[in-house]
N, C-alpha and C positions, 0 to 999 in steps of 0.2 A: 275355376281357373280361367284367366285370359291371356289370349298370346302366346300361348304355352306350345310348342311345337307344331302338330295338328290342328287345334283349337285356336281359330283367331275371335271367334266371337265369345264371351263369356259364358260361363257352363256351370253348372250347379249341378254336383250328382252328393245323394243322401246314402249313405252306408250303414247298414241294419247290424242290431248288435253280435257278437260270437262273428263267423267265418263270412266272407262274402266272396265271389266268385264272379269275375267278369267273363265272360264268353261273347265270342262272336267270331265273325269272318275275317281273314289276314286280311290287315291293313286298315280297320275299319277304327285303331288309337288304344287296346286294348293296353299296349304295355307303356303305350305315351303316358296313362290316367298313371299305372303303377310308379315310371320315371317321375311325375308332377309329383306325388305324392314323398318318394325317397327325394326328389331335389328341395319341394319346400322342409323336410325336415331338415337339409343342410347336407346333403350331400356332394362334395368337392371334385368329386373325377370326374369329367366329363365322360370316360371309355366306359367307365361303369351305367352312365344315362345315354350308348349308343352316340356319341359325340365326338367330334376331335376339338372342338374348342368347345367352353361352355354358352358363349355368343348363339351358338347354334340352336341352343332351345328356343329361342327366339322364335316365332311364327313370322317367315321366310317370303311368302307370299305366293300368288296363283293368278291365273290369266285373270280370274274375274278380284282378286282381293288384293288388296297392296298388302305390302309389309307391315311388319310394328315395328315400333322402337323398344318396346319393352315387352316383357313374359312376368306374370303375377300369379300367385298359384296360393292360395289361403286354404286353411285346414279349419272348420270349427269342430271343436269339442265339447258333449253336451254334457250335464255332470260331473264335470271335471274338478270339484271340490271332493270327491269322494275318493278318486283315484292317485291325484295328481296333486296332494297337499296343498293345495290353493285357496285363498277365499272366494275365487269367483266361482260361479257354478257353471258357464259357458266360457271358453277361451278360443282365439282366435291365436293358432300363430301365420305368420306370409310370410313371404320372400319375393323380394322383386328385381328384376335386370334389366337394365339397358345395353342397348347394342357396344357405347363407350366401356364399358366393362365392370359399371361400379355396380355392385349389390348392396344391399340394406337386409333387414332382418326387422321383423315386430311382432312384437306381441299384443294382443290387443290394441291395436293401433299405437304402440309405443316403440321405438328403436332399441333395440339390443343385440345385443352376440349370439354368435354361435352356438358359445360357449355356454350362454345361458337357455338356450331350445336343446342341447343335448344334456345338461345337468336337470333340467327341468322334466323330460322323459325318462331320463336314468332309469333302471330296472323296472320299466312297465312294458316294456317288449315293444313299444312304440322309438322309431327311431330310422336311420338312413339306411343301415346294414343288420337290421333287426330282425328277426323270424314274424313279424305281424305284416312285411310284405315280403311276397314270395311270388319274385317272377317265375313264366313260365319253364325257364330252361334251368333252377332251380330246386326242382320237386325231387326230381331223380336223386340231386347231388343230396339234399337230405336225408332220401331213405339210406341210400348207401354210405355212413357219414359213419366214423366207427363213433363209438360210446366216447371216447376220451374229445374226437371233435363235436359229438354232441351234447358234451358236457358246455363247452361255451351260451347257449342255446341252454339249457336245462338252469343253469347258473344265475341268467339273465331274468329267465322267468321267475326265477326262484328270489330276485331283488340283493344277490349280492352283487353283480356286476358296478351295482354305486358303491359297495367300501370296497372292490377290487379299484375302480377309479379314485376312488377318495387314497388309497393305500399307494396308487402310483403316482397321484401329484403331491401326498404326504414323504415320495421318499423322494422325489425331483425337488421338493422344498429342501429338504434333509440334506441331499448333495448341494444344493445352492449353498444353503446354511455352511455345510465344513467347508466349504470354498471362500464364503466370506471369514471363516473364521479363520483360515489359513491365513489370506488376505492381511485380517486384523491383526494374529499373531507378527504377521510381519510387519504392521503398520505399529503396532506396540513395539517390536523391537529397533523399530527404526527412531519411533516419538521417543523410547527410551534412552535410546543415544543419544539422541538432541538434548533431551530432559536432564542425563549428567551432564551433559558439556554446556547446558546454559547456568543449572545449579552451579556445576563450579563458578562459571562468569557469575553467577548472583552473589555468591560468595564473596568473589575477591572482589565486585562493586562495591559491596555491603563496609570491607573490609575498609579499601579504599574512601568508602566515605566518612567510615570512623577516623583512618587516621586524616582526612583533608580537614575533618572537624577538629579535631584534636590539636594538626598545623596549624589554623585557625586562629584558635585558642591561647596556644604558645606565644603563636606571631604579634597574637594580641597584647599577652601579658608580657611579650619583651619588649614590645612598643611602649606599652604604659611602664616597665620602669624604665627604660632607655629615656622616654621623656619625663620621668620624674628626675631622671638623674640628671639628662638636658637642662630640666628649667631651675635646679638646684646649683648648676655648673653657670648656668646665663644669669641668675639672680649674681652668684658671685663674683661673676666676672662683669655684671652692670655697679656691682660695689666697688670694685675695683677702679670700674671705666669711670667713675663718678668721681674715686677716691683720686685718680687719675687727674682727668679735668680741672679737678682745686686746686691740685698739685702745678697743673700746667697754667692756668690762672693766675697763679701765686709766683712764676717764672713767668708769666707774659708783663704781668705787673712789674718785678723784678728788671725784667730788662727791660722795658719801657724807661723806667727809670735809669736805669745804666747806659741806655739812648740818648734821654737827654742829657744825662750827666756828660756824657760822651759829646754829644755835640757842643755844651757849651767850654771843654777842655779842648775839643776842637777849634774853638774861635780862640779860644787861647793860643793854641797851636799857631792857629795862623798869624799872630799878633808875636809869634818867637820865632817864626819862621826865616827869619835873617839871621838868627843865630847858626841855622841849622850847617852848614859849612864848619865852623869851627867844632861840632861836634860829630866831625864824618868816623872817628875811631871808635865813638861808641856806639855809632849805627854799624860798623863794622862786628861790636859784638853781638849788638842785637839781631844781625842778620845769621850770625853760627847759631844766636840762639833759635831764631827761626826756621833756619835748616835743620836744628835739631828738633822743635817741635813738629816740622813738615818730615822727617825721619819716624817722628813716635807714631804721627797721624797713619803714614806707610806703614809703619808694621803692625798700628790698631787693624787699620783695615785689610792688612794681608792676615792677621792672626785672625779676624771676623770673616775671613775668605776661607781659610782655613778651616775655621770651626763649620761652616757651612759644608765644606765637601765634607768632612767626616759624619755628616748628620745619617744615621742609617733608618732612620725609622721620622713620621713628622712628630709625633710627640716627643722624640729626644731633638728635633732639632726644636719645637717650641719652647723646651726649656732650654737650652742652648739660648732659644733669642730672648728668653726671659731674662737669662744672666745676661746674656750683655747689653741688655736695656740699662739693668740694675748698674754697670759697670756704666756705661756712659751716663747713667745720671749724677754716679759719685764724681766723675769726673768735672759733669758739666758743676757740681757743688764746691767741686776743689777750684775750679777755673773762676767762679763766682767770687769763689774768698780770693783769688787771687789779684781777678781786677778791682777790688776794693782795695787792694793793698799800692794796687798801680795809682788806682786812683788817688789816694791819699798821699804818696809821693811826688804825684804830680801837682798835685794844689801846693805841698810843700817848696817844690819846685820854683813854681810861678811863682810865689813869692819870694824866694831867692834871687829869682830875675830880674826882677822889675826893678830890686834896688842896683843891679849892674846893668839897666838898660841904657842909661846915663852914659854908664863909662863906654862899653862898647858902640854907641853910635861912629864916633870917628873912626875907631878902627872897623866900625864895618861899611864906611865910606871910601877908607882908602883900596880896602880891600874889593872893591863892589865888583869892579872889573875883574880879577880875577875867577872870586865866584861866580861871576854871572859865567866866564868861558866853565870853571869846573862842576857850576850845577849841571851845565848842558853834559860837560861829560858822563858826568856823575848818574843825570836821567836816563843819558841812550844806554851806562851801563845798567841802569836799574831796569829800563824797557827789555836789553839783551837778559840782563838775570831772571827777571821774569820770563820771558820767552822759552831762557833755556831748563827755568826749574816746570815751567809748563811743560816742556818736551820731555826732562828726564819723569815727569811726574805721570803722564801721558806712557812713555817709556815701559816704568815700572808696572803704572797697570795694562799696559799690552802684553809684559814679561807677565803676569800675574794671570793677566786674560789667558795666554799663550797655554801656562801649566795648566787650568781650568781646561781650558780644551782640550790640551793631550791627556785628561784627566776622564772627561767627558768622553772620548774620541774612544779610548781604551775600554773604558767602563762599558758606552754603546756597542764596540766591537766584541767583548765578551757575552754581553746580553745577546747580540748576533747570532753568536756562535751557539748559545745554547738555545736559544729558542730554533736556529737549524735544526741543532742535536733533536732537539725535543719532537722536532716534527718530523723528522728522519725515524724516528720512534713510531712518533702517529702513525705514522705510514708504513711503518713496516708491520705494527697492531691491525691497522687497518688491512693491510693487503691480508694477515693471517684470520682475520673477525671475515674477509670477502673468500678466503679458502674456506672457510668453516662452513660459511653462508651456503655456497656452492655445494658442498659435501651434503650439509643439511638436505635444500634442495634434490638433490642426487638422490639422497637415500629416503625421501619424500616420495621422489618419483616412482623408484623402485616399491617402496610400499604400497602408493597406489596403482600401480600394475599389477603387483601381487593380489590385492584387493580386488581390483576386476577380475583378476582370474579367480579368485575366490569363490568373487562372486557368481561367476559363470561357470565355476564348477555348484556352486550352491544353486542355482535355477538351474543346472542338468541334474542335477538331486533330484529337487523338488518335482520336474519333469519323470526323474524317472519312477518317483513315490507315486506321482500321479499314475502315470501310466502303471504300473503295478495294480494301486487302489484300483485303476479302472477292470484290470487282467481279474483280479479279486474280484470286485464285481461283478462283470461277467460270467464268470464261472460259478459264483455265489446263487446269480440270477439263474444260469442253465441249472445247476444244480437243485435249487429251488423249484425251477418247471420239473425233472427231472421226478424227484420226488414227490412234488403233487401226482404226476402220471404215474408214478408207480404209485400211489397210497390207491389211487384213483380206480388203477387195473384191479388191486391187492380185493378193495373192495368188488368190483365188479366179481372177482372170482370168488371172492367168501360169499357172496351173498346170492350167484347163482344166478344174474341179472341174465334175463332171455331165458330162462331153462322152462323146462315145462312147469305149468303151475302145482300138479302134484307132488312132482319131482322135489320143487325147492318148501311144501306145507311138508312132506315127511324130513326134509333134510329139517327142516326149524324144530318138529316136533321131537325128534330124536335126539338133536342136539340137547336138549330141555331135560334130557332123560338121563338117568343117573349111568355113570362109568361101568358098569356091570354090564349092561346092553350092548355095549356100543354102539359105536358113531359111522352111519352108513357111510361109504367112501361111493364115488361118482366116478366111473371108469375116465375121462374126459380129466380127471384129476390123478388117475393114476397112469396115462400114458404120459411121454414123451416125444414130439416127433423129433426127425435129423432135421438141420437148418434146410430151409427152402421145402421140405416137401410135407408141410403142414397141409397147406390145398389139397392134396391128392389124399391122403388120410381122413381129413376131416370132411371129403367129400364120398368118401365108398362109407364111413361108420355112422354116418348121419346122423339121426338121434341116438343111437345108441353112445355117442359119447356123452346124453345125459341119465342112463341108465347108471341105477342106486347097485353098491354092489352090497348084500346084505348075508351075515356070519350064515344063517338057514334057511328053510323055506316057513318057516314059522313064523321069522320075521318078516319074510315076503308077505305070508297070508294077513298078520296083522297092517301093513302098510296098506296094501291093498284094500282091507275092511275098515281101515280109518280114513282113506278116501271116500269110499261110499258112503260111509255113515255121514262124515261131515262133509258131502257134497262138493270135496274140495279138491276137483278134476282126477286128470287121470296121470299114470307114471311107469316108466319100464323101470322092471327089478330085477337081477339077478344074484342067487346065491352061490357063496363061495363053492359048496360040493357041486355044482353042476360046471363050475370053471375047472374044477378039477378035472370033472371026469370028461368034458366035451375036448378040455384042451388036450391030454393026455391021448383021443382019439384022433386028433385031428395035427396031429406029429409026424403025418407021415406021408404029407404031400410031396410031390413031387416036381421038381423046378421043370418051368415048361422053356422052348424056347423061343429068341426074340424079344425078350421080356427084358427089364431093367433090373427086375429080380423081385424078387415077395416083398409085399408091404410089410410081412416082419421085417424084413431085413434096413428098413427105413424108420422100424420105431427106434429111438434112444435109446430110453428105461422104461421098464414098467415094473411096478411093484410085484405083479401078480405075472410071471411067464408064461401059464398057461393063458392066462385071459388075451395074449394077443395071439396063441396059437388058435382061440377059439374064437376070435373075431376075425383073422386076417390069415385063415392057416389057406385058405385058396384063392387069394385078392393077389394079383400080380400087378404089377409098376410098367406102362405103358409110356412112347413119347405121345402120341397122339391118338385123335378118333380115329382117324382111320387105319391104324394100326390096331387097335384092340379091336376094332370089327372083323378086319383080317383075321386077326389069330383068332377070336371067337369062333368063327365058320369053317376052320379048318377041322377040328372034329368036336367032339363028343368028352371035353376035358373038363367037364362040369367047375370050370372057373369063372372069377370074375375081374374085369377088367378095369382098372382106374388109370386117364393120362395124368400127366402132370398138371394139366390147368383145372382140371378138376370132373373131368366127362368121365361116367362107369358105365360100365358095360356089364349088367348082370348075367350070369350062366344063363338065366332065360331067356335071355335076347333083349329085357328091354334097358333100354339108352336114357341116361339120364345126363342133364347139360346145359347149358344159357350162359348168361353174362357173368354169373358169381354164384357160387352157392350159398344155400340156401342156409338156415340155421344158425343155431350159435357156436360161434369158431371158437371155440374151447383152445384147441391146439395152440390157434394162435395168438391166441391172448398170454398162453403161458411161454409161447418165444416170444412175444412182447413182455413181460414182465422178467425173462432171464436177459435178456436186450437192457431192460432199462436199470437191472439188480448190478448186467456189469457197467453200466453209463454211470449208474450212480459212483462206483466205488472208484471209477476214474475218475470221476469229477470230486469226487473225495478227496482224492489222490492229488488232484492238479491245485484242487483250492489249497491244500496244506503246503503245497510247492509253491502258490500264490501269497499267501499267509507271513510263508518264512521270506521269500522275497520282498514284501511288503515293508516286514520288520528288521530286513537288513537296508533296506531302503530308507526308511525311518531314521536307524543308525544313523549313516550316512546321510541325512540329511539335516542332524541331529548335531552331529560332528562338523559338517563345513557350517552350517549355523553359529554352534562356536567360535569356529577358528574366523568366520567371516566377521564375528563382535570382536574376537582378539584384533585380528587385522584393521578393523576401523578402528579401533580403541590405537592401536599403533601410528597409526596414518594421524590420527587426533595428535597426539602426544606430538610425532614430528611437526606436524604443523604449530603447534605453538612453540616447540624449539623454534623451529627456523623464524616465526615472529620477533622471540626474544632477541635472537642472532641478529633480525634487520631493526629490529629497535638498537640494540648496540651499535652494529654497523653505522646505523643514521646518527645515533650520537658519538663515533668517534671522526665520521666526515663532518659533521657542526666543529668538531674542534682541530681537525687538520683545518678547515677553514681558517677559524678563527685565527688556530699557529700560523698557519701563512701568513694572515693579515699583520700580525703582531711582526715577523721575518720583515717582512717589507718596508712597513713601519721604523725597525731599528732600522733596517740597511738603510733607508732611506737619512734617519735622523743621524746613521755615520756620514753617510757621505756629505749630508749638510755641517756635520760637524767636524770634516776632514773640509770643507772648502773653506768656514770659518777661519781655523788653523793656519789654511792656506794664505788667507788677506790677512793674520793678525799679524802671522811672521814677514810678509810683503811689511806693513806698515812699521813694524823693532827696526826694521833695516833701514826706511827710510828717517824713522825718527833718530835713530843713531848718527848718521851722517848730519843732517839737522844739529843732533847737542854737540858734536865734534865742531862743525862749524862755526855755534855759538859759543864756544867756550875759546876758537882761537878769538874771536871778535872781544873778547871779554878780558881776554890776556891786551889786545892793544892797548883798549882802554885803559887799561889796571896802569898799565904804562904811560900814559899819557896824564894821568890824573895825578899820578905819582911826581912826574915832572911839578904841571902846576902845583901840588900839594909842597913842594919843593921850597920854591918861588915865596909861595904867598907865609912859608917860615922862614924863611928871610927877610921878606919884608914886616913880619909881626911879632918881631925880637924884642922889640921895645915896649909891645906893651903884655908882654910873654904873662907876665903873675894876672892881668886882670883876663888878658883872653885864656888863658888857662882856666882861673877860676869859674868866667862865662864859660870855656867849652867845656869844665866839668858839669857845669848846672845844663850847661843844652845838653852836652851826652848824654848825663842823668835824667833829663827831662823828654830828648830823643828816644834812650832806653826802654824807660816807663812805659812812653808814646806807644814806643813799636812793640812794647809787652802786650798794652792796653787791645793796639787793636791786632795783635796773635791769638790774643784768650778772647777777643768779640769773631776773631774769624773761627778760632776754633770752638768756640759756643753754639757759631751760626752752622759749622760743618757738623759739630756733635749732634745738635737739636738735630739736622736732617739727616742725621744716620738715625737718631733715636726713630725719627719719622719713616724710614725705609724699615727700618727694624719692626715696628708696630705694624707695615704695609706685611711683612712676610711673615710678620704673627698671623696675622687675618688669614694671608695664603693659604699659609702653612691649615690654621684651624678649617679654612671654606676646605681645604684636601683633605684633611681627617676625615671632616664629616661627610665627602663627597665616599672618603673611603670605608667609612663606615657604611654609607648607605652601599655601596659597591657589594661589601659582605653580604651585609641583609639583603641584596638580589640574587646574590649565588646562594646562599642557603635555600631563599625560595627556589631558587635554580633545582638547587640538590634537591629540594624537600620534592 
């Protein structure tokens, strides 16, 4: 050792084998060598090494030596393969400390534990608190040390003290173990709840991805026949659009020709155009007949107006505009054959004229002035009848506009009305889907409340399982010591441990001996003391509490001569006829005073009554020495005296007394075994009271374990309600959305089509006052034309048969004229109806197929 308290310079002492013995003078490191020794084996108290901190083994210093900074104290061991399970055959262990506090541990020059220098000594009596070192103040505490404390010590040397350790860190392992298994129990029942509630979610993914596949799939095969039936419908309708074309072709042809034909009728025209006066009455009819063509034109297109409003769907209005494609082309075929017929009339015509162009010159000389004032009237009226058929025409379609719009206006305002409705609905689903929500929530909450509380009754379960299991334990564990002490004493008394050596070779010999003989009994086995005054008994009967009691003296004489013979010490005997007769004698003491009373009167039980008359018939119960000296000297009472701690006072005078008595305490061993017979049977008693607490513990924690998986199992469920609940909720606010936009939307397209309304009825008003107007302006004229028309039949009396005839052929030829270009105006007006018509075919079909596509995104919608 260096450093080591006393010892600053390093020191080397050899210890020889069996017992070794330090002596010397106080102070000179005797018990420092002993501390060096218990602290390198690892000994942790400092009060046990003389210390208040362990810093202090440190060598401290002195006027001539300074301090250390460390204390090193190394043990060798020499054959240490023979004792110590080792390979090596020398073993070093150390231990070393610095003043900073930190220690180390080696072996052999190697670092290790504690743990491994006390497993490594285990039951070789080498060790910190082991019986191989035995300080001085120590000795005493051994000898005096009962049997059951020096069984620790007996145990040790004996090599079970290692599976007593192996057995208490096997059952510390053991409690860890159900701790973690508790633990895992609950981490499985926690992972288990997760493991249903993701299975499900795997589930309905699984599910979901079958049917997105499946949507998929569908979407797919309604696409490919949507576009077979597509490219089957565009194929026919490119047969159509082609068959179409030729058709249109074959009419641009057509009139192209009817163009020219028309213009060169036209240069005709204008080469008759001096006739045109004398034929004002049959422009008169051509112009009813005009106004009745511009009447059919109006009611074509109020009936084409018509059919449009009733169109309720675009496929009935595209056939709708099918038919009246079909209708204006029969027409434009009928008008076709009709200006052919104009035409031919008119070439008939021209030729009718030409041969009266002759005749009429002069009369259209005289007349020139005339016509020339009644063309002018004649035009301002044509300019006003135009004006005003432009007005009334202008009129009709504003009266036409007008109904379309209160048509429209009405139509919008009912849409209005119900998409409010509709959203006055939403919203009232919605506010009942946001009560439900709420409730949900609500009763969410409450579940998980309840759940906490569940739960915190389930960890005051499991708290109180534990603490029980620990109450079990415990009382398991005393119980356990309890009964080893008793098995311990049980032994101690059967086998007579301390008794004389004779004493316990005839008890074995006899035992061995057949039931006929019997089985000597041990007076020390047949008494009883009363609690607490064992000392005082077993100090006045001394050995004789290991005196054999045997049935005669024959058995005496053979116990006695089987001693001798087999050398096997010596033994007190007593037979039953002498207990008889000495006890029977000795009945008839008498109580002395001062006295606590007869030591009979302190035994229990005893099998044999006289044997405690004959042990204890003149032993009286003192408190102390110097009390039974007292009463000894007072006379001639031939008694003996016992106090209570244990001093007798024999009838002779002499005093017997010290620290403890002497012998083996028989007495007391057998109140230590009635002590621990009834400890046991309460600790019996407490475990089965621990046991059932345990298992109603259990129960209970058994049962809120349950109801705690109901309870999250509930708390589960309400949470995916109220999921579904806010997935509804969110899809019925996507669609009060939308209703509102849609509300807006009409209101808005009302009030634009109430302000419509508003200008078209402003414009009827003004266009009416306009035709009133032109129609008195048309009345003057009428009248003034009428005058000159008057005049110039007056002046053309005379040549009345030729200008007749001329004004038949100009009326007839006017007629034709204004037929010709009614059926090229109404050919030009049909073709660009046909052309609006083919414009709101297309509409019409770009909206189907807009609305088809529409469909196919709400189904993916819905889907």
């Amino acid at each position: 050792m260096v450093g080591f308290k006393s010892f600053p310079r390093r020191v080397k002492l050899e210890l020889a084998d069996r017992i070794t013995v330090l002596v010397g003078p106080n102070g000179c490191g005797k018990s420092n060598i002993c501390d060096g020794v218990v602290w390198a084996l690892g000994e942790q108290s400092p009060r046990l090494l003389r210390s208040q901190r362990m810093q202090e083994v440190i060598f401290s210093g002195t006027e001539e030596i300074k301090p250390l900074n460390y204390a090193q104290v190394s043990l060798h061991f020499v054959g240490a393969a023979d004792w110590l399970r080792v390979k090596f055959d020398e073993i070093v262990i150390s231990r070393k400390m610095f003043r900073s506090g930190e220690s180390e541990f080696l072996i052999n020059q190697a670092p290790c534990r504690l743990r491994d220098i006390q497993e490594l000594f285990m039951d070789t009596g080498v060790g910190a608190r082991s019986y191989s070192v035995i300080p001085q103040n120590q000795v005493s505490f051994l000898i005096d040390q009962k049997p059951s404390e020096r069984r620790l010590i007996i145990e040790e040397a004996a090599g079970i003290q290692r599976y007593r350790h192996r057995k208490k860190m096997a059952l510390a392992r053991l409690a860890d173990t159900e701790q973690n298994l508790v633990r895992v129990d609950e981490r499985v029942l926690e992972v288990s709840r997760t493991t249903r509630t993701l299975k499900s979610q795997s589930e309905k993914a699984e599910l979901f991805k079958s049917l997105q596949k499946r949507a998929r799939e569908l979407r797919m095969r309604l696409n490919c026949t949507e576009y077979v039936g597509l490219s089957e419908l565009l194929r026919a309708e490119q047969d159509s659009l082609d068959a179409s074309s030729a058709q249109k072709r074959q009419l641009d042809d057509d009139i192209a020709k009817t163009k020219s034909a028309l213009e060169k009728t036209q240069s005709r025209f204008r080469a008759l155009s001096d006739e045109r006066d004398s034929l004002e009455r049959r422009l008169g009819e051509c112009r009813a007949e005009v106004e009745s063509l511009r009447l059919l034109t109006g009611t074509l297109t109020e009936k084409i107006r018509a059919e449009n409003q009733r169109a309720k769907s675009c496929q009935a209005d595209l056939e709708e505009l099918s038919g009246q494609a079909d209708e204006v082309k029969r027409e434009l075929a009928a008008l076709a054959k009709q200006r052919d017929r104009i035409v031919a009339s008119l070439s008939k015509i021209d030729t009718d004229s030409k041969s009266l162009k002759a005749t009429c010159d002069e009369a259209r000389r005289e007349q020139a002035r005339l016509r020339d004032k009644l063309g002018k009237l004649q035009n301002e009226r044509m300019q006003t009848a135009k004006r005003l058929a432009r007005a009334q025409e202008e009129s009709r379609t504003n009266t036409s506009t007008l109904k379309r719009l209160s048509k429209e206006l009405a139509a919008a305002t009912q849409q209005a009305a119900e998409s409010h409705t509709r959203l006055n609905k939403l919203r009232a689903r919605l506010d009942l889907a946001e009560e439900q929500a709420l409730s949900h929530e609500r009763d969410l909450t409450s579940l998980e409340a309840a759940n906490d509380a569940i739960h915190e009754q389930l960890l005051e379960a499991t708290k109180a399982r534990d603490a029980a299991a620990h109450r079990r334990d415990s009382v398991a564990s005393k119980l356990a010591l309890t009964q080893s002490r008793l098995q311990t004493t049980r032994e101690l008394l059967s086998q007579l441990e301390g008794f004389q050596e004779g004493v316990r070779a005839v008890a074995k010999v006899w035992k061995k001996r057949s039931a006929d003989s019997g089985t000597p009994e041990i007076i020390g086995h047949l008494l009883s003391a009363k609690k607490g005054y064992e000392t005082p008994l077993e100090a006045v009967l001394g050995s004789r509490l290991q005196c054999l009691v045997m049935d005669d003296f024959r058995q005496v004489g053979e116990a006695v001569s089987y001693l001798r013979e087999n050398k096997a010490g010596r033994g007190s005997f007593v037979a039953k006829e002498a207990i008889s007769a000495r006890g029977s004698l000795a009945s008839q003491t008498k109580p002395i005073p001062g006295t606590l009373g007869s030591a009979q009167s302190f035994v229990e039980s005893c099998r044999y009554p006289e044997l405690t008359n004959m042990l204890l018939h003149d032993v009286w119960v003192v408190e102390d020495l110097d009390h039974a000296i007292s009463l000894w000297g007072k006379g001639d009472n031939g008694a003996t005296f016992v106090t209570l701690s244990g001093e007798v006072v024999e009838k002779t005078g002499v005093v017997h007394g010290g620290s403890k008595v002497t012998g083996v305490r028989v007495l007391t061993r057998q109140r230590e075994l009635l002590d621990l017979q009834k400890n046991e049977d309460e600790l019996v008693a407490e475990l089965a009271v621990a046991e059932t607490s345990l298992s109603g513990s259990n129960e209970r924690v058994s049962k809120v374990q349950k109801d705690f998986t109901d309870s999250q199992d509930a708390v589960h469920k309400a949470r995916l309600a109220l999921l579904d609940e806010q997935k509804i909720l969110e899809g019925l606010r996507r669609e009060c959305g939308l209703a509102k936009d849609e509300r807006d939307r009409l209101q808005a397209r009302v009030q634009e089509a109430d302000k419509a309304k508003a200008r078209c009825s402003d414009r009827g008003g003004e266009l009416r006052a306009e035709i009133a107007q032109l129609e008195e302006h048309d009345s003057l004229l009428q009248r003034q034309i009428k005058g000159i028309q008057s005049e110039v039949e007056k002046n053309a009396k005379r040549d009345d048969a030729l200008e007749n005839r001329l004004s038949e052929f100009a009326q007839r030829r006017a007629a034709e004229q204004e037929k010709l270009r009614g059926a090229a105006a109404t050919i030009s007006r049909l073709e660009a109806e046909l052309g609006k018509v083919e414009d709101r075919k297309g509409q019409k079909e770009s909206l189907l197929k807009h609305l088809e596509q529409e469909v196919v995104r709400l189904r993916r919608q819905q889907t």
